[in-house]
N, C-alpha and C positions, 0 to 999 in steps of 0.2 A: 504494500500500500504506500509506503512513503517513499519506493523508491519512481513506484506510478506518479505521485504528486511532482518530486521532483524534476522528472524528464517533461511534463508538460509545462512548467513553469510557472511562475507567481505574480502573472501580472494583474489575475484578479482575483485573490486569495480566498474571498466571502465565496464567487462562482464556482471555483476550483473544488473547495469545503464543501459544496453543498451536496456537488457530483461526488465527494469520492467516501462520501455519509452513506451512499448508495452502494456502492463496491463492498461486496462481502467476501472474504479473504475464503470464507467456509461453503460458498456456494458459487463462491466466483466467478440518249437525246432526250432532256426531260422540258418539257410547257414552260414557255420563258414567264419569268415572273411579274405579279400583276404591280402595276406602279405602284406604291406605297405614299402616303401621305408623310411629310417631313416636320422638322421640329419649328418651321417656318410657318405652318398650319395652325396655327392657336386660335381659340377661341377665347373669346373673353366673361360669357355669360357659359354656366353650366347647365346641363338636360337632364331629365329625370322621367321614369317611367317605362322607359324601355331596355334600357341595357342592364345585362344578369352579369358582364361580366368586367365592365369597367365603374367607378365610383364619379359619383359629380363632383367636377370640382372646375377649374379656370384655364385648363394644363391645354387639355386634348380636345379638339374640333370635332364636331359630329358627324364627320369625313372619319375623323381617325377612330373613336368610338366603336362606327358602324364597320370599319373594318374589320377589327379588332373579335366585336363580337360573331362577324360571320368566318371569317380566318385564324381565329387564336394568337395571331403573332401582330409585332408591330414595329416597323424599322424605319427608326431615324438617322437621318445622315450625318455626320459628321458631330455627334454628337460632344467625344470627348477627346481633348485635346492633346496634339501631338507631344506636348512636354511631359504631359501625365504619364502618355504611353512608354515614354524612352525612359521615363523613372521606374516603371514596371518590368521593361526589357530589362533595366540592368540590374534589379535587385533580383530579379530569376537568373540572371549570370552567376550574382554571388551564391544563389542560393546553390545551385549546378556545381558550383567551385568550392561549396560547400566553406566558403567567408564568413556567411552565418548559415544557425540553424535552430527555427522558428521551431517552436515546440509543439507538438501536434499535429507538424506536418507532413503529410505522407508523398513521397516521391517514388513516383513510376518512373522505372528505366527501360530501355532494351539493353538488356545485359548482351549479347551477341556484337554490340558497338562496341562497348565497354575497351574491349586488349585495343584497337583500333583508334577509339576518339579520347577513351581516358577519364576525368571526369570533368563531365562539359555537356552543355545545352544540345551536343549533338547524341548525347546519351538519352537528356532525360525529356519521356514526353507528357509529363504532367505533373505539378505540384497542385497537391488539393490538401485540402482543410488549413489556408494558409492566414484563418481567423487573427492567428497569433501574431503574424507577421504586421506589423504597422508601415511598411511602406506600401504592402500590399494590398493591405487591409484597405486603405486609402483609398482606391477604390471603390469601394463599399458605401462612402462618406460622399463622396461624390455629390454636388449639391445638382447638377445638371441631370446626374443618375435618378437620385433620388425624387425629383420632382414627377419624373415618370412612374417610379415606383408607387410611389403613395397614387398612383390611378387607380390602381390595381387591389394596394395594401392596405388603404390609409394610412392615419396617421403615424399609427405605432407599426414601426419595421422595424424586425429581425433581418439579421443575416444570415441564413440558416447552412448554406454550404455555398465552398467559396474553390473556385480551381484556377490555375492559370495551365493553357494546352498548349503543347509545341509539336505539334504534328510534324512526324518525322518524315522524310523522303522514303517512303515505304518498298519494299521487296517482293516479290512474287506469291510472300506468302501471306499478304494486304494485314499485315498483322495487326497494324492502326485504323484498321474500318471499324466505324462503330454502329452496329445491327441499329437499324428503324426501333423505337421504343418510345415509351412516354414516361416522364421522368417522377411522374406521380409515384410509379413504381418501385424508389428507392423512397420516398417519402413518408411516417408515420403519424403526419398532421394533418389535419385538414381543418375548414374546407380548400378544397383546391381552387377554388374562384378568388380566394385571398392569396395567393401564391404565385410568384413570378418571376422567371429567370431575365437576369439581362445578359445579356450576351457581346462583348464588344471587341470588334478584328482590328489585332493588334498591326496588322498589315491587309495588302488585297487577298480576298479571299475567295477563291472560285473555281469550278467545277476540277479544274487541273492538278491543285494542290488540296482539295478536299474541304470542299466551305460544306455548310448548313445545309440538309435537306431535309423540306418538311410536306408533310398533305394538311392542307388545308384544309379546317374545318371540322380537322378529327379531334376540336379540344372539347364537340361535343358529345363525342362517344365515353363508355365506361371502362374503367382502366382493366388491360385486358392483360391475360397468363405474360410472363415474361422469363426465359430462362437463355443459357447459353446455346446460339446457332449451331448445329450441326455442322460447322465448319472447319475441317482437321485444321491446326496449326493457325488458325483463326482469330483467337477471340484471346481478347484481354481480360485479367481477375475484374469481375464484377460489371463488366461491359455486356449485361443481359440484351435481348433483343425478342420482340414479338414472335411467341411462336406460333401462331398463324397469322404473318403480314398479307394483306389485301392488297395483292398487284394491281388491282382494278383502280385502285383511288391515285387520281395526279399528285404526282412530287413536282414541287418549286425549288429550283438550288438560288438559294441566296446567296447573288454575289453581293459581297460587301467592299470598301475602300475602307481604309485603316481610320478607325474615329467614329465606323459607323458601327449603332447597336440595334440591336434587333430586342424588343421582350417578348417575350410566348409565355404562353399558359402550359403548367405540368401535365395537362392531357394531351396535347400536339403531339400527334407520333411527327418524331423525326430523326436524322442521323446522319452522320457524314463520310464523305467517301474515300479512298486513300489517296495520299499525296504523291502524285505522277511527276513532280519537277525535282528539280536538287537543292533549293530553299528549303525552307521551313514555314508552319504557316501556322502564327500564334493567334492566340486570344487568350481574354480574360473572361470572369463569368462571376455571379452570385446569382444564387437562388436568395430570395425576398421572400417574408412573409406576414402577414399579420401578428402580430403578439398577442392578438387574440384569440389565432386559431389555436386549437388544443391535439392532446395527443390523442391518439388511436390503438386500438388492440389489434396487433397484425394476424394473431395465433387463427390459424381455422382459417386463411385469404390465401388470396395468391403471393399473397408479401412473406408468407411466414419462411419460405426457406430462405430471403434473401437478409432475415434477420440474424438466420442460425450463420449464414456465412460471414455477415458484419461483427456479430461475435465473435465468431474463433479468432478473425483477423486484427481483430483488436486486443484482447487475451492474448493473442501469442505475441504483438506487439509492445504491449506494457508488462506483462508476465504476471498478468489477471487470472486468477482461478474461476469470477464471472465478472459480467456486465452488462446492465440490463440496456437494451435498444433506447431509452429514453433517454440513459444516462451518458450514454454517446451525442446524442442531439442536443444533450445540454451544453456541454464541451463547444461543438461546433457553433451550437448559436450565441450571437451577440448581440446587443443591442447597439442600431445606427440610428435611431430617431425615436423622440415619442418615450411613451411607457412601455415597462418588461411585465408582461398580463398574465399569459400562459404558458408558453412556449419558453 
């Protein structure tokens, strides 16, 4: 237990204390995409009556609104700004170089690079849960972000999972493709209509090097089985995917310009494709949510084995004997605005 407290660190002692009160040592060619309204689109008066899945407020035009509600996603241009970005490149350098090391963070490698690149951004193609990281966190804080976010969350916004991606220049064996899925599926809050990922390309991002691909409109269907593709040599720890995807429904690839973010709802099936060029092709991301959504019992759903896997990998990670799925999502969430309610 203390040496669990330890390794994540003390930056917020009261949050830390509360999660580790919980830990018991004894049980331990695709359809080009339809133009998108931009952040030049404001409206100034709010709506009300119709929309299930954005909140009234001064942000977002009835243009963007009505998209929103009948496509789940919503992509503004050029939202966040080039100096933010190159502050975010270079703290994932250090982190890659391992200069610092943010406590709680989980880094995804291709070990197969490893003898070859060393350690370095050409190794690693993911840092997630990077809550702890304050320049990364930054992010999160984002007042341009969050204006968007509170459409979606209100007032009170969580940070609930935070990643930064460096899609690698992929192999034959598309090791970096990530199966069509909806991210509800990792999630044990709800409601999902409070819940919102931003999504923002830290460069161009597009069909060549593996941008965003989504169907439209599937944020209003129910969150459906999800487990690992049948794909030999495939599939990355935890990178579930629909196991029956509906070929029949159009996919849109979001090409993006660096600055530009995209938000979607956690029902959107979506997924992205491997990187065909010899760059690399980053973003950052946070899932948002209300603080006043609450948790959920997964046991007896289609969530429940992807609990038992988040477990062990955590256990074996901190050298937990248990740890309950809630008390992981405490960890990851933080408070970016607002009151800390539920969640």
């Amino acid at each position: 237990m203390e040496r669990l407290g330890e390794r994540l660190g003390e930056r917020s002692a009261a949050r830390l204390d509360a999660i580790l009160r919980h830990l018991s040592p004894r049980l331990a060619a695709a359809p080009a995409p339809i133009s998108n309204p931009t952040s030049a689109q404001v409206s100034v008066a709010p709506h009300s009556g119709k929309f299930c899945y954005t909140l009234d407020n001064a942000v977002l035009s009835r243009e963007q609104r009505q998209f929103y509600e009948d496509n789940g996603y919503l992509l503004i241009r050029n939202l966040v700004s080039d100096q933010d970005i190159e502050r975010f490149r270079k703290e994932f350098t250090r982190i890659c170089r391992r200069e610092v090391k943010p406590p709680g963070v989980m880094i995804m490698k291709d070990e197969s690079r490893k003898s070859e690149f060393g350690q370095s951004e050409s190794v690693v193609n993911k840092v997630q849960d990077f809550q702890e990281d304050e320049e990364l966190f930054r992010y999160c804080t984002l007042p341009e972000v969050l204006k968007y976010v509170e459409c979606f969350t209100g007032p009170n916004i969580m940070a609930m999972h935070t990643m930064l991606i460096n899609k690698l220049p992929d192999s034959a064996q598309q090791t970096f493709l990530h199966p069509m899925h909806q991210d509800l599926h990792y999630f044990p809050f709800r409601p999902a209509s409070r819940i919102v990922c931003a999504w923002t390309a830290m460069e161009r991002a597009h069909q060549d090097n593996g941008c965003l691909v989504v169907q439209p409109g599937t944020h209003r269907t129910a969150l459906k089985p999800h487990g690992y593709p049948q794909w030999e040599g495939k599939t990355n720890k935890l990178f579930h995917g629909l196991l029956d995807e509906d070929e029949k429904i159009p996919k849109v690839h979001l090409v993006m310009e660096k600055g530009d973010t995209v938000f979607f709802h956690p029902l959107l099936i979506h997924g992205s494709g491997i990187n065909r060029t010899s760059g690399f092709r980053k973003s950052i991301s946070c899932h948002f949510a209300s603080s006043e959504c609450h948790y959920i019992d997964v046991k007896n759903t289609t969530q429940e084995h992807l609990e038992k896997e988040l477990q062990e990998m955590v256990c074996k990670k901190y050298d937990a004997t248990n740890v309950e799925l809630k008390d992981i999502w405490n960890f990851r969430a933080r408070l970016v605005q607002g009151e800390r309610i539920n969640l």
